[in-house]
FIBA-456709 format. One record per residue (C-alpha): residue in one letter; x, y, z. Coordinates in nm, 2 decimals, padded with zeros to 4 digits. Example, Ala and Ser with C-alpha at 12.3 -4.5 7.8 and 13.67 -1.06 7.14 Angstrom:
  residu      c1      c2      c3
       a   01.23  -00.45   00.78
       s   01.37  -00.11   00.71
//
This chain:
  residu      c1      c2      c3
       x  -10.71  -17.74   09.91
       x  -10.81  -17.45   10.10
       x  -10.69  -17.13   10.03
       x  -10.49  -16.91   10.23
       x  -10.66  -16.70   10.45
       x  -10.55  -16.31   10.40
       x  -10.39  -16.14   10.70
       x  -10.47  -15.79   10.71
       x  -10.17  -15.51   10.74
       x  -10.08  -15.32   11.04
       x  -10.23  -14.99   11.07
       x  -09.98  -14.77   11.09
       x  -09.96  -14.44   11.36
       x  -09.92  -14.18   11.09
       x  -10.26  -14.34   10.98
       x  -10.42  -14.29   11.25
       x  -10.29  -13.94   11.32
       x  -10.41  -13.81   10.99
       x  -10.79  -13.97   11.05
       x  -10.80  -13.76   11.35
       x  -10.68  -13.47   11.20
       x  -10.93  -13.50   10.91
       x  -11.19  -13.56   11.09
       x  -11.10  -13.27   11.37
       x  -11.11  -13.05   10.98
       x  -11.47  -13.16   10.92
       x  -11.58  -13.06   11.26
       x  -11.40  -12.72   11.27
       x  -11.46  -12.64   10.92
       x  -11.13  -12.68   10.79
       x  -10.96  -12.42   10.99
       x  -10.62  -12.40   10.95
       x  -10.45  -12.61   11.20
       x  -10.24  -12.35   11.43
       x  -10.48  -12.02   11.38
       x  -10.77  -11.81   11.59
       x  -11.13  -11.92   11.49
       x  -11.26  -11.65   11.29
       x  -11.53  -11.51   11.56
       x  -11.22  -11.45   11.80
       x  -10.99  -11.28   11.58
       x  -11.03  -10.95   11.40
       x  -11.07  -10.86   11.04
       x  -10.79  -10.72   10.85
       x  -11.10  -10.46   10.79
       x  -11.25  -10.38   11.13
       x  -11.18  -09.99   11.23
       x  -10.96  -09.94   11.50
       x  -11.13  -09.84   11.84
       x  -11.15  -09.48   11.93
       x  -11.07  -09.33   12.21
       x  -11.27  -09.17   12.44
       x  -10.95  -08.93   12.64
       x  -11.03  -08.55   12.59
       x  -10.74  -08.36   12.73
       x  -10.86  -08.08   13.01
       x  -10.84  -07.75   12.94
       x  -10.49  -07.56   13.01
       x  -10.56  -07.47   13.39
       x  -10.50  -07.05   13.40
       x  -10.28  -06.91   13.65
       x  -10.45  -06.77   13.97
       x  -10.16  -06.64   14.10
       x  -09.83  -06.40   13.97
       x  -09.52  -06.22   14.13
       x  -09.64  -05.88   14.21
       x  -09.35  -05.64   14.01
       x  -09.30  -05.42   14.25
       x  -09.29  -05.66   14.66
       x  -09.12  -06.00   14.46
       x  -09.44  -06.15   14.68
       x  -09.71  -06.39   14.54
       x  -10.02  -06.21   14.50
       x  -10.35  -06.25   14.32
       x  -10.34  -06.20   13.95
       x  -10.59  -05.96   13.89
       x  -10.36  -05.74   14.11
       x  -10.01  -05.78   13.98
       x  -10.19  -05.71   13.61
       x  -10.34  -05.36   13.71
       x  -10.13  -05.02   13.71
       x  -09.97  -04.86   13.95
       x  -10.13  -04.54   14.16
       x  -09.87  -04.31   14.27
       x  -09.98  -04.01   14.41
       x  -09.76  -03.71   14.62
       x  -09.84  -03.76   14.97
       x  -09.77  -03.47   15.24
       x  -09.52  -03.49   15.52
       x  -09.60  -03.19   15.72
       x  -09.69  -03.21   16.10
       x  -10.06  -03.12   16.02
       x  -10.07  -03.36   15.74
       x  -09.96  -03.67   15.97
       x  -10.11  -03.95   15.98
       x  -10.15  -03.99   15.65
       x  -10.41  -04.23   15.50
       x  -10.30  -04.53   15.32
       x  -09.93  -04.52   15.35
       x  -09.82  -04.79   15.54
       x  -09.97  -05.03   15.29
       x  -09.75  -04.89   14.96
       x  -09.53  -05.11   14.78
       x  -09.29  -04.80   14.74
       x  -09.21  -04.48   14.95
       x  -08.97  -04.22   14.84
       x  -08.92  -03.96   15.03
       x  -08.76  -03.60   14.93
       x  -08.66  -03.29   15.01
       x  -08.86  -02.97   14.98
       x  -08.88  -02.62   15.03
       x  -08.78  -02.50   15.42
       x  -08.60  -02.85   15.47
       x  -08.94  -03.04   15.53
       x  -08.98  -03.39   15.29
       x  -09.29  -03.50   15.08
       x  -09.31  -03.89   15.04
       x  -09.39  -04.01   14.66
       x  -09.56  -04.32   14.72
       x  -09.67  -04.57   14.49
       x  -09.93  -04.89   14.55
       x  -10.00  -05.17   14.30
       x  -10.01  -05.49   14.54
       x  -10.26  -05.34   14.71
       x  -10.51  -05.08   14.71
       x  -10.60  -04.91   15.00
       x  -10.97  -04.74   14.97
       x  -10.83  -04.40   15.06
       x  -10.46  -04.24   15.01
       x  -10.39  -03.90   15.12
       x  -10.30  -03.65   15.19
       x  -10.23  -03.55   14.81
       x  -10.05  -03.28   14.74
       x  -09.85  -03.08   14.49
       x  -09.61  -03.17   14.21
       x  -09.22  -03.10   14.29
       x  -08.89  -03.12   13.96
       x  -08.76  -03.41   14.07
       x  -09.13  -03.60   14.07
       x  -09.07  -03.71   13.71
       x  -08.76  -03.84   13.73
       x  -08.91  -04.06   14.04
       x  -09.26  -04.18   13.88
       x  -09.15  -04.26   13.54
       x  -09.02  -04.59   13.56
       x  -09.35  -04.67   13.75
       x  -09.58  -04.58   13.45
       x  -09.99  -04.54   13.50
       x  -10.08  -04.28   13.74
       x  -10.01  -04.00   13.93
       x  -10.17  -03.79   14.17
       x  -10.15  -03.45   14.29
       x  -10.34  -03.14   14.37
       x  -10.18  -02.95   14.12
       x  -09.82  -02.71   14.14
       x  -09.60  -02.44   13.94
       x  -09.69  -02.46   13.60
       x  -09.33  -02.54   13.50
       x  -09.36  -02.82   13.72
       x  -09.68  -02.95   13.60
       x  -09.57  -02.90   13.27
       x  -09.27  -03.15   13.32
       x  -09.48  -03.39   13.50
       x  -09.71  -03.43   13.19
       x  -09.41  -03.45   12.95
       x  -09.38  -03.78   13.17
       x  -09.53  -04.14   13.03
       x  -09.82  -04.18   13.31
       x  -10.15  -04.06   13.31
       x  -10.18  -03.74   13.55
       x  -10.47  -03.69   13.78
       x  -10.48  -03.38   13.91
       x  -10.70  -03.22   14.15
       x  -10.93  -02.99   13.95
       x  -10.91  -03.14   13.70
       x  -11.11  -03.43   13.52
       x  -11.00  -03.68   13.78
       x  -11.14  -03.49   14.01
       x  -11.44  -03.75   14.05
       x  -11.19  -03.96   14.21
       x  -11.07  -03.71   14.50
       x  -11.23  -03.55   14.71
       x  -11.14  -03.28   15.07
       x  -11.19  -03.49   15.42
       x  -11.33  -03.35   15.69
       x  -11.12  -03.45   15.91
       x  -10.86  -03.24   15.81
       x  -10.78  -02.85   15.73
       x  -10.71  -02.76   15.37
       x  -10.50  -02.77   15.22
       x  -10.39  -03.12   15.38
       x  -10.71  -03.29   15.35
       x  -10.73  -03.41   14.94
       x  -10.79  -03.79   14.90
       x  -10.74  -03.98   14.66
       x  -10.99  -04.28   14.60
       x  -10.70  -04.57   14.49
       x  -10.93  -04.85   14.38
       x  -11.16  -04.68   14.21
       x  -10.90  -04.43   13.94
       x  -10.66  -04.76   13.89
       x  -11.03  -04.96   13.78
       x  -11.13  -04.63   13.52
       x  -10.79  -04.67   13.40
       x  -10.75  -05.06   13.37
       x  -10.57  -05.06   13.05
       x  -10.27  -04.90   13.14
       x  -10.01  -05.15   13.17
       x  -09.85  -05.28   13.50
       x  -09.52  -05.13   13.61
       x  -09.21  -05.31   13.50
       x  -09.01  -05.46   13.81
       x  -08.79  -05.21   13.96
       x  -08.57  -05.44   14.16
       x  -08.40  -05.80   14.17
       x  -08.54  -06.00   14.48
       x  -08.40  -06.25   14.67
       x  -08.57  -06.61   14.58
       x  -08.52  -06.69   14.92
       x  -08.76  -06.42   15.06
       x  -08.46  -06.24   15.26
       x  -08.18  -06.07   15.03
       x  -07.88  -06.24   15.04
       x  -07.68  -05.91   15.18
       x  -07.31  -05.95   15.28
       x  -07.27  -05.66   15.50
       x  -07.25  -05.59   15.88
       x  -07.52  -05.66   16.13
       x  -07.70  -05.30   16.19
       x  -07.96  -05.23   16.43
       x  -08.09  -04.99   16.17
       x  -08.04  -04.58   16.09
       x  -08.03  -04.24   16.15
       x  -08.13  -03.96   15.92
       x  -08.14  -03.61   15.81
       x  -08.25  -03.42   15.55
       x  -08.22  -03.10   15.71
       x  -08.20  -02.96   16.04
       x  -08.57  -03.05   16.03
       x  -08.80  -03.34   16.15
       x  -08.50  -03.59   16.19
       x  -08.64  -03.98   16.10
       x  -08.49  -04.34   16.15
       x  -08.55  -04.65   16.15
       x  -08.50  -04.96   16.36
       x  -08.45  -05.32   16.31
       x  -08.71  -05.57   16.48
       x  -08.65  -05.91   16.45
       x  -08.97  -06.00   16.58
       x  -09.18  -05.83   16.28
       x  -08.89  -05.91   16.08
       x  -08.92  -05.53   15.96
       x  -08.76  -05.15   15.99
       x  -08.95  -04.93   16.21
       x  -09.02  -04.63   16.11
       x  -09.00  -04.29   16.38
       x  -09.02  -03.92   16.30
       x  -08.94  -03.68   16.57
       x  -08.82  -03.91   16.81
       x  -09.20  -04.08   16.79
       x  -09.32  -04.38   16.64
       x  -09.43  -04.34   16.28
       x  -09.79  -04.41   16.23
       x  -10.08  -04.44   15.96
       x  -10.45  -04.32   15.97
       x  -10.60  -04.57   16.14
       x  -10.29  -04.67   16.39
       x  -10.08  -04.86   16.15
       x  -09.71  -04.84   16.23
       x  -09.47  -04.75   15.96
       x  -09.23  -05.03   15.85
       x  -09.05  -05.14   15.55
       x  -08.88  -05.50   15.44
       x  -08.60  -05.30   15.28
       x  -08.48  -04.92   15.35
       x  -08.27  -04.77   15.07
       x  -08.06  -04.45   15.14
       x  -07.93  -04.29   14.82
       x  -07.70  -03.98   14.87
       x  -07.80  -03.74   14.61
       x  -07.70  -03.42   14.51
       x  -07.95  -03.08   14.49
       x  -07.98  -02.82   14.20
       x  -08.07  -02.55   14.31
       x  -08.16  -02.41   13.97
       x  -08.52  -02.37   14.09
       x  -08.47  -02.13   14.35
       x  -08.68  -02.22   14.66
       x  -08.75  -02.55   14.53
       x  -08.48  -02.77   14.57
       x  -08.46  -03.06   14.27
       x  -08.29  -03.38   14.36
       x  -08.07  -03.48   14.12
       x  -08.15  -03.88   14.08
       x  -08.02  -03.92   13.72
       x  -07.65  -04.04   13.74
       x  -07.47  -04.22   14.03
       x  -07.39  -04.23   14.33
       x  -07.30  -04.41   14.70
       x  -07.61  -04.54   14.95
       x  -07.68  -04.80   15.20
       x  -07.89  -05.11   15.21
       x  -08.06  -05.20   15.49
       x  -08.24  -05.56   15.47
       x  -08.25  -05.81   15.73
       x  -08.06  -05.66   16.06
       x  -07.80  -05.61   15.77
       x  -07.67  -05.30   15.62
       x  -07.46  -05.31   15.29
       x  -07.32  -05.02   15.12
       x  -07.42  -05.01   14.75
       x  -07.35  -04.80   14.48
       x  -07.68  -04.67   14.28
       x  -07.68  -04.60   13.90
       x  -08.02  -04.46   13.69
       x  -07.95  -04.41   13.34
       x  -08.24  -04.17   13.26
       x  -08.59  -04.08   13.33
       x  -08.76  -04.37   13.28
       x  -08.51  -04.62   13.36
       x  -08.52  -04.79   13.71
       x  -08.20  -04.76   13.97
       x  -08.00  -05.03   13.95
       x  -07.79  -05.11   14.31
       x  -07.44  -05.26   14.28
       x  -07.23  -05.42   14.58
       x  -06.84  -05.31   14.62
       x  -06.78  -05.62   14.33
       x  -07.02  -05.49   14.10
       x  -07.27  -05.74   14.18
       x  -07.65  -05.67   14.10
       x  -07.76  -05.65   14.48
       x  -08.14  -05.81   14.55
       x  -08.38  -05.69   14.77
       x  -08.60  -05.90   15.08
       x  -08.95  -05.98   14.98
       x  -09.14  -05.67   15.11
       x  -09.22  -05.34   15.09
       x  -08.92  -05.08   15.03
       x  -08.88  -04.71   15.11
       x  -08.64  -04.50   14.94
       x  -08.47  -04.23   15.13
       x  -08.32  -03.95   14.87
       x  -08.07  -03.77   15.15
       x  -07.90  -03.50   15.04
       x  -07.49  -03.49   15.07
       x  -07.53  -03.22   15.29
       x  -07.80  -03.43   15.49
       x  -07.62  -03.72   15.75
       x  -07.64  -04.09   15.74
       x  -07.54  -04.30   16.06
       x  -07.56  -04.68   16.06
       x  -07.63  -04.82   16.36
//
């Protein structure tokens, strides 16, 4: 009897599966089925990677608003002081050196109904200014708000003594400025001083840079909502009558004295971005020498433009700036540009063209 032969069992799928997968173990060392090999993934203690961005360095400003135009200038300029210095307006003093290129002009009344211009320069720096003459009352009153220095060739004591009661640096002819000055030639005394710009506003460097005195418009043209003008006449006396003219080609006021065309050494004509008339009032408390009376308030004109708006001025004290108001009481700004103040007295005569 032969015995029955033994049938071997089905191998089942899940056996075979697990063979492969334990033999796939042996080959791969046992890695977990499901993770990264070890030489791909990183250790729980590898460092992190650094990284190799260095911020730049802040970048410094080239450039700044210059406090006294509302133009962009350089900003080694718009950090120095300003110069200001008393510039002669007599017939034998014309054409003076230097001031068509000042930021501000204000011109005055003095003694024998002649003017003398106060003119200040911070933008920029001519190499001569001139002619420089003598110190008048109402020069402090003007300056001040300016700070750093002022020029002249000297004046009354009483005078001179007010002017250095004043918070700028005086350089007077004569004096221990005097390196900086020096006669012309080209000229008879006394309207022949110069003053040498650059070089006092370098000596004194660390005076500060004059506040702003006026708003400007952000536009480059003031926003002015008065009548079209063609510009204005003036007088401060029954001498040397002056006006100005609007040219829309320059976009500037012309400047004429005498019924001829206002010129600087050199050729330069006269003009301004902005002419302010202020109507002032004259004490006479000085005899001969009249003293405009800019502290307080009073009525004026804007011209800006081929505009001309009537404005209503206000300076607090000495060393504060005039503030111009509009008929709503609106701060009024100023064109981009150079501006020339006109003090006219109330007995003087305005026409708006």
């Amino acid at each position: 009897m032969t015995s029955p032969r033994t049938v071997p069992r089905a191998v089942s799928a899940r056996s075979v599966v697990f063979g492969a997968v334990l033999i796939a173990c042996l080959l791969t060392a046992c890695a977990p089925v499901g993770t990264v090999p070890a030489a791909s993934s990183p250790t729980a203690t590898s460092p992190a990677p650094r990284s190799t961005f260095t911020p730049p360095p802040p970048t410094r400003p080239t450039t700044a608003v210059a406090p006294l135009r509302g133009s962009v200038i350089p900003i080694e300029a718009a950090q120095r002081p300003a110069v200001s210095a008393k510039i002669d307006n007599h017939w034998d003093a014309r054409p003076q050196w230097g001031i068509d290129r000042a930021d501000v002009v204000v011109e005055e009344l003095v003694e024998g109904g002649l003017t003398r211009y106060l003119a200040v320069w911070q933008s920029d720096l001519p190499d001569r200014v001139g002619p420089v003459r003598s110190i008048r009352p109402m020069d402090p009153d003007i300056v001040s708000p300016f700070g750093g220095i002022i020029a002249y060739s000297g004046g009354r004591a009483r005078f001179v003594e007010m002017m250095q009661e004043a918070p700028v640096h005086n350089a007077i002819h004569g004096g221990a400025d005097d390196r900086f000055m020096f006669r012309t030639t080209e000229r008879r005394a006394p309207h022949n001083v110069i003053l040498r710009a650059p070089q006092i506003a370098a000596e004194y460097s660390d005076l500060d840079a004059p506040a702003a005195q006026f708003r400007y418009s952000s536009s480059g043209w003031a926003p002015l909502f008065g009548e079209e003008s063609a510009g204005l006449d003036l007088r401060f006396s029954a001498v040397s009558p002056r006006s100005w003219r609007w040219d829309a080609r320059s976009g500037a006021y012309l400047r004429s004295q005498d019924g001829r065309p206002d010129t600087a050494a050199g050729g330069g004509r006269i003009s301004a971005a902005n002419v302010l008339v202020l109507r002032v009032a004259i004490d006479d408390r000085y005899g001969d020498v009249p003293k405009t009376v800019l502290v307080g308030t009073g009525t004026g004109v804007l011209s800006s433009g081929g505009s001309a708006l009537p404005v209503t001025w206000t300076k607090a004290s000495r060393d504060a700036p005039i503030v111009l108001r509009n008929a709503a009481g609106s701060e009024v700004q100023l064109a981009v540009g150079n501006t020339w103040i006109e003090l006219v007295p109330e007995a003087g005569s305005v026409a708006v063209l």
